[in-house]
C-alpha positions as CSV (number, residue, x, y, z in Angstrom):
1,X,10.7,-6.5,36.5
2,X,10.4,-8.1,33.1
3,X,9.2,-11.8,33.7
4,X,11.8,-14.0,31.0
5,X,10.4,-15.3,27.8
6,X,9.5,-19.1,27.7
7,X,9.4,-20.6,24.9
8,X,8.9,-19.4,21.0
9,X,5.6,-17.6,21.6
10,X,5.5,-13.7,20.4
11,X,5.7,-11.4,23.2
12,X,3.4,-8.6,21.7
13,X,0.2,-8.9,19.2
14,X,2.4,-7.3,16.8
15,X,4.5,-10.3,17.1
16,X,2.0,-12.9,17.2
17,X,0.0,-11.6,13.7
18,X,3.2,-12.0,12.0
19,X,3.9,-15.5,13.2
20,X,0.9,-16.4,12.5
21,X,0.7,-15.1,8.9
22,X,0.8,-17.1,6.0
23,X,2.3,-14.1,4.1
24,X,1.9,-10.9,5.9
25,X,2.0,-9.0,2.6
26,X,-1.1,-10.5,1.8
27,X,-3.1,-9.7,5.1
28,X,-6.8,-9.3,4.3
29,X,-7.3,-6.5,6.6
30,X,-5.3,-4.3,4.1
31,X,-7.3,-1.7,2.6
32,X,-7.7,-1.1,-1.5
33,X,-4.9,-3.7,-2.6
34,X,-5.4,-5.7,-5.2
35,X,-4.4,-9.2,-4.2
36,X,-2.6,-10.5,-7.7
37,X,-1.0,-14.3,-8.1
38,X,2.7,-14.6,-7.6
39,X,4.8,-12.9,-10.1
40,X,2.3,-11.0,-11.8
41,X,3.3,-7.1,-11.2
42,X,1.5,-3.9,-12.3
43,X,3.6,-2.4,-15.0
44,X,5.3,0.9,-14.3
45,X,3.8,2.4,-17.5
46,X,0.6,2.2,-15.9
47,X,1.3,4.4,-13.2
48,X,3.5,6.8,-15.7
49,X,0.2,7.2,-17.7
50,X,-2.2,7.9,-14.6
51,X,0.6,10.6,-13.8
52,X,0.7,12.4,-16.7
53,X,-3.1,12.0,-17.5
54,X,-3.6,13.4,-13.7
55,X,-1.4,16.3,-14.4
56,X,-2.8,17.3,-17.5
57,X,-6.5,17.5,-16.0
58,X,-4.9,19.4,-13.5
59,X,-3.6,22.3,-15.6
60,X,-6.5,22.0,-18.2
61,X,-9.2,22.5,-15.1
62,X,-6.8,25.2,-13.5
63,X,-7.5,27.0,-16.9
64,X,-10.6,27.5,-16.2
65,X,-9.8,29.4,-13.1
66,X,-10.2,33.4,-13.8
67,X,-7.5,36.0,-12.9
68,X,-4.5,34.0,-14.6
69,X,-2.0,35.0,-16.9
């Protein structure tokens, strides 16, 4: 049987790092994000260039593969 809850404290870990988060976006143990100050958001541009510069190395190295058209 399921003993009942007492009181406000978290029932699983999960629970208790997110009540005891300051902001749990911001979690340190995050891998590769860039922690920015509030309001100050990567433009979308940015990620439209990387996209199309990506793509274009992409076909420009795949012409270099033999037996194409």
């Amino acid at each position: 049987m399921n003993a009942p809850a007492t009181g406000p404290s978290p029932r699983t870990g999960a629970e208790a790092v997110v009540a005891n988060a300051v902001d749990p976006a911001r979690r340190p143990d995050v891998l590769l994000r860039k922690r920015r100050e509030d309001g100050h958001e990567v433009s979308a541009w940015w990620l439209i260039g990387a996209f199309v510069f990506v793509s274009g190395a992409v076909i420009a190295l795949l012409s270099f593969v033999p037996g194409g058209a």
